[in-house]
N, C-alpha and C positions, 0 to 999 in steps of 0.2 A: 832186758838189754845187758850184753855186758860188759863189765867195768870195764875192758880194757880198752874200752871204745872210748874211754877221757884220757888213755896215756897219753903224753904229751900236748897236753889242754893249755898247758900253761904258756909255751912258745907259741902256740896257733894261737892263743888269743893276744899274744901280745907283738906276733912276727908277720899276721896274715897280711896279704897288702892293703886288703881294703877291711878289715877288723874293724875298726868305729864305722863303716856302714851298717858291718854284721851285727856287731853289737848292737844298736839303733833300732834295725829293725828287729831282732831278738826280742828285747825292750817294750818295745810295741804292741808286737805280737803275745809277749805273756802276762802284760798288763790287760788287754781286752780278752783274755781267757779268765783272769783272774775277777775282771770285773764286778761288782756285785750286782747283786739283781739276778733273774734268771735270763733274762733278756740279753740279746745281742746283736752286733751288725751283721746286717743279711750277706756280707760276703767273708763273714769269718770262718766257715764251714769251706771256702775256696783257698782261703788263705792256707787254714790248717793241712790241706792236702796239696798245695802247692810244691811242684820238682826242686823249689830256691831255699825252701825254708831250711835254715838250720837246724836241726835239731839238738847238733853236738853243745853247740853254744847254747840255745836254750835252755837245754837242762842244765846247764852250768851256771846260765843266772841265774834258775828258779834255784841249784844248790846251795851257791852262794847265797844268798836272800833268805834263805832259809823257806822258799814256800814252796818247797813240792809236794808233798801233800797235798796242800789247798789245790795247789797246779790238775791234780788228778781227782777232789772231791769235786772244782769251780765246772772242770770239761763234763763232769758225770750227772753234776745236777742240770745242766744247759744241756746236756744232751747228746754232744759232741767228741766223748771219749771215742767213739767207734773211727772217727776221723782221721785220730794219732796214727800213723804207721805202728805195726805190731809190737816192736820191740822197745817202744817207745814206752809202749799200751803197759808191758811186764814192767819194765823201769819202774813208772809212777805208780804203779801196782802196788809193787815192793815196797817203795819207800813209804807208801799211804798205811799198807797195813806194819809194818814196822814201828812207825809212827803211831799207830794207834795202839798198837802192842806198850811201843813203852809211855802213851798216856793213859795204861789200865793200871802201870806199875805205879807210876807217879799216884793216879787216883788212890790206889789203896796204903800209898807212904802216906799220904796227905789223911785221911782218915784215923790212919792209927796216930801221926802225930800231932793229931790235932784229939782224939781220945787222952794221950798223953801229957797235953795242956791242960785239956778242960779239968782232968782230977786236980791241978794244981790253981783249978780256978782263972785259968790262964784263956780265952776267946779269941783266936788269931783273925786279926781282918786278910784277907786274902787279897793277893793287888797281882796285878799285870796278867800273865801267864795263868796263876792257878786258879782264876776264875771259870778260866775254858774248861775245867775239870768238873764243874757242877752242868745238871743237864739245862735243855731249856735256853742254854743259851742261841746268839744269832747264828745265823745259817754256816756252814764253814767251820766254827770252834774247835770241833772233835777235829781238826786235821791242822790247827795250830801247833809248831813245833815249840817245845818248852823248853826252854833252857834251865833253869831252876823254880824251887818253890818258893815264892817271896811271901812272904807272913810278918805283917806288923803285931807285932806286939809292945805292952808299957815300958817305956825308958827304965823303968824302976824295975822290972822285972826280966829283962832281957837274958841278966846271967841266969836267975832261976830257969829260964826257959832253955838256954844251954845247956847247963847242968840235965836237963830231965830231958833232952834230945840224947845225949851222951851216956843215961840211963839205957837208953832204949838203943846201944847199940851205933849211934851216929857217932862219927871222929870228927876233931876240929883242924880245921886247913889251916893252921896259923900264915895268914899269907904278911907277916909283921913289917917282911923288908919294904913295904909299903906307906908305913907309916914309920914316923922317926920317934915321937916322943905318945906317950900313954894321952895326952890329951887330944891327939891328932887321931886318935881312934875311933875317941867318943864323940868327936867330930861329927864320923863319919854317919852316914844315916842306916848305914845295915852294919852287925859284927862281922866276924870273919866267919868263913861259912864252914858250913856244917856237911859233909859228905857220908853215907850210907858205904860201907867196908867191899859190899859185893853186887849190890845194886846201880842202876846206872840214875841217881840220883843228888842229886844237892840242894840244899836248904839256906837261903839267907832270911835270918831276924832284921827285921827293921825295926830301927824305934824313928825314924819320919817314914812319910810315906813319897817324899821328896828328899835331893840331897840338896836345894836350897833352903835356909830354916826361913826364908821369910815367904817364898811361895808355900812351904808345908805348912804354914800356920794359920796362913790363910783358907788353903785347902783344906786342912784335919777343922776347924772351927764350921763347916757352911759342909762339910760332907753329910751326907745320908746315910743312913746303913739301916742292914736287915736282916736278921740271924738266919741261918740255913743249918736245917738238921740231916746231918748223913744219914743218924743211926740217933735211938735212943742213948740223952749224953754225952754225944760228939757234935757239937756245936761250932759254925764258924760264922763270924761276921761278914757279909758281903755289902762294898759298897757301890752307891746306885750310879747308872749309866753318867750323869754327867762328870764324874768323882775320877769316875774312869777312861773319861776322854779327855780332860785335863791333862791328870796324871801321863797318859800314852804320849801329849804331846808333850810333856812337859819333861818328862825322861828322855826322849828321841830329841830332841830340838835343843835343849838346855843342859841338863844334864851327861850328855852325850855328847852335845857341843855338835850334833849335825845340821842344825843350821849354820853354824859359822863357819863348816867345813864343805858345806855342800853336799851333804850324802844325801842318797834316796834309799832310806831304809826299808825295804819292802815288807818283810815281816810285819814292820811295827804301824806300819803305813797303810796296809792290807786291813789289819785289826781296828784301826782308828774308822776307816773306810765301812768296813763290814756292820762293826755297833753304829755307828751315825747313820748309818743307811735302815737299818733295824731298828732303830728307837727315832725316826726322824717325825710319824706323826705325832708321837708325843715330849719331842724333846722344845726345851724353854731356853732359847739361845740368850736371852738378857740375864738371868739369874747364872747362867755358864757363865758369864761374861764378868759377872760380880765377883767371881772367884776367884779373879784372875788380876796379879800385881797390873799397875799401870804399863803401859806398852805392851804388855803378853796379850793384847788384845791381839794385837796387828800379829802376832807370831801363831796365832791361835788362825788369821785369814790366812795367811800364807801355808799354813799346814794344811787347812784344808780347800785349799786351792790344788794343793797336792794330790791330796784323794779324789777329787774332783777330775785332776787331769787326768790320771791314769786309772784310778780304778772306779769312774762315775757315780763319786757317791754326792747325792745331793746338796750344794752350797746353801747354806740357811740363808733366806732375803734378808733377815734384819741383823748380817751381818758384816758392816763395810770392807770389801776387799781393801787388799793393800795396794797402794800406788805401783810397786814396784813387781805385783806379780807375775808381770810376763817375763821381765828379766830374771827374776829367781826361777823358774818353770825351766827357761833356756839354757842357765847357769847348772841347774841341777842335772839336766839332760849333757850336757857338756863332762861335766865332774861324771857320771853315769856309764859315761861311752871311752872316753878320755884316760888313762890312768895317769898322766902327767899331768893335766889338769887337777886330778882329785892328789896327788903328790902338792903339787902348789897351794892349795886352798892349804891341806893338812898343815903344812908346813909352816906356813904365813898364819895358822891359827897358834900352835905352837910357839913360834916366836912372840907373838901379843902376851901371851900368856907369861912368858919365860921371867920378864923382871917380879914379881909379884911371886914366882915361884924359887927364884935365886937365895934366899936364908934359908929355906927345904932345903936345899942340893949342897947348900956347903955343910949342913946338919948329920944329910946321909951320909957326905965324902966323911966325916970322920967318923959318925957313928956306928954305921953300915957301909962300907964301900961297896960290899955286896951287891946291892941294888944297882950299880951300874951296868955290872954286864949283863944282869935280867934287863934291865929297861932297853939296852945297844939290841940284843938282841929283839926285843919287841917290836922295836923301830924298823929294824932291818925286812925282820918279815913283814910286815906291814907295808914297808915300799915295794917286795919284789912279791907283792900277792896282786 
């Protein structure tokens, strides 16, 4: 397909008359291709060749979302890629194997720096994203798009682990106008990241595996884990399925703050969707549930009330939905289709937040002014995306 078929995407999806229909159905329709399972409804194969369907828009959710990839491995393992109009068929093509080009490159950074640990005695647990890099995992993985490599490593060790990335070649992104004082760094639960000179790669150290310390303490204490060998003496820690369905909601929903803003994060939501669907004859929903601060229960129903709606992965029995899930379901679909809806939510979460953040802000005004027109400016894109 080509690109020039999204110029001006951005007025059409925001000037068309009936655009939150489109969207809507859009929405619909790439959540039940995305589904997990191999299985599908018997008139999805009508839908997909339907004269109505959008496709401009569609691919525009699945880009945005980050899941086209998935979008062209979900059609290929159900069987339905031949369905897509042709130019549709090369789009998702591209982007799949593109996608998989640069999770070969990612694989073999991860290797070497994790080679590059271990001689320092160093064992990095692998979290989010770079787990999709080891094989064997659930169905889909290899077509997860990665954003970075996230590696916990010891609180006590993180600058040696800096240090011996920057041996090998990595620069340090000091992204500082971020933080105002040195303590407000170590705060934070990953350093400042680590970027590769000519590679399309980045690296963040973690020392939590959360950036709440009272959920990370919880979780790093009841975690699991299980060395994985690439190579003789390249060793990584991997931890076990429920560590990592925690974590997924716990970054999307809390950390991220998409529950209090209403986002429907498909990437992250796909991947929580995918592993629980994959490890559901074996997984122990009460010992998941031990790991979790009080109330994170009910956030933990609502998430996968989530995955349940749109990409049917199975709701655990023995674990009490939330009172409110049909209103959150319609909330999120509204924020989804809506951009002035998800403007409002954003906005109204931002102001909650804003007293509790006011001594930061008169810090940076003297410290860094700098930081202001980066953050105006982030604000800005952000509302007219």
């Amino acid at each position: 397909m080509s690109l020039d078929i999204f110029s001006g995407l951005r007025q059409y999806r925001q000037n068309h008359p009936t655009a939150a229909r489109r969207r809507a159905a859009n929405l619909s329709l790439l959540c039940e291709c995305l589904a997990v399972g191999e299985t599908y409804d018997e008139d999805l194969p009508a839908r997909l060749t339907a004269q109505a369907v959008d496709w401009r828009g569609l691919c525009w959710l699945a880009g945005a979302g980050l899941v086209t990839p998935s979008l062209a491995g979900a059609l290929k393992r159900k069987g339905l890629f031949h369905h897509v109009p042709e130019e549709v068929q090369e789009y998702l093509q591209t982007l799949q194997s593109l996608n998989h080009e640069r999770n070969d490159t990612l694989r073999a950074q991860l290797i070497m720096i994790t080679a590059t640990l271990n001689k320092i005695s160093i064992y990095p647990l692998l979290l989010k994203g770079a787990i999709t890099l080891l094989p064997d995992q659930y169905p889909g993985a290899e077509d997860r798009v990665i954003g970075d490599l996230d590696l916990l490593v010891p609180d006590d060790q993180i600058d040696t682990a800096t240090e011996a990335l920057i041996q090998i070649g990595y620069e340090l992104k000091d992204d500082g106008w971020q933080f105002v004082l040195p303590s407000h760094l170590k705060e934070h639960h990953h350093g400042f990241p680590l970027v590769h000179p000519t590679l399309p790669v980045k690296v963040e150290l973690h020392r939590r595996i959360t950036h709440d310390q009272a959920d990370d303490e919880l979780l790093f204490k009841q975690r699991i884990t299980a060395p994985f060998n690439f190579a003789e003496g390249v060793t990584v820690i991997v931890p076990d399925e429920a560590t990592r369905l925690i974590h997924n909601m716990l970054h999307c929903q809390i950390s991220d703050r998409h529950r209090a803003k209403r986002v429907l994060n498909l990437r992250q939501l796909l991947e929580f969707a995918a592993l629980s669907h994959h490890e559901a004859a074996s997984l122990d929903i009460a010992p998941l549930i031990n790991r979790l601060r009080p109330q994170r229960d009910k956030v933990l129903a609502e998430y996968w009330a989530q995955a349940e709606h749109w990409f049917k992965a199975p709701y655990p029995i023995n674990l009490p939905r939330s009172t409110y899930e049909k209103q959150n379901l319609w909330l999120l679909t509204k924020v989804a289709t809506h951009p002035g809806v998800y403007r409002l939510f954003a906005t109204a979460d931002w102001l909650g937040r804003l007293p509790k953040r006011l001594p930061n802000l008169w810090l940076k005004l003297w410290l860094m002014p700098g930081y202001f027109p980066v953050k105006i400016r982030a604000v800005l894109k952000g509302w007219s995306s």
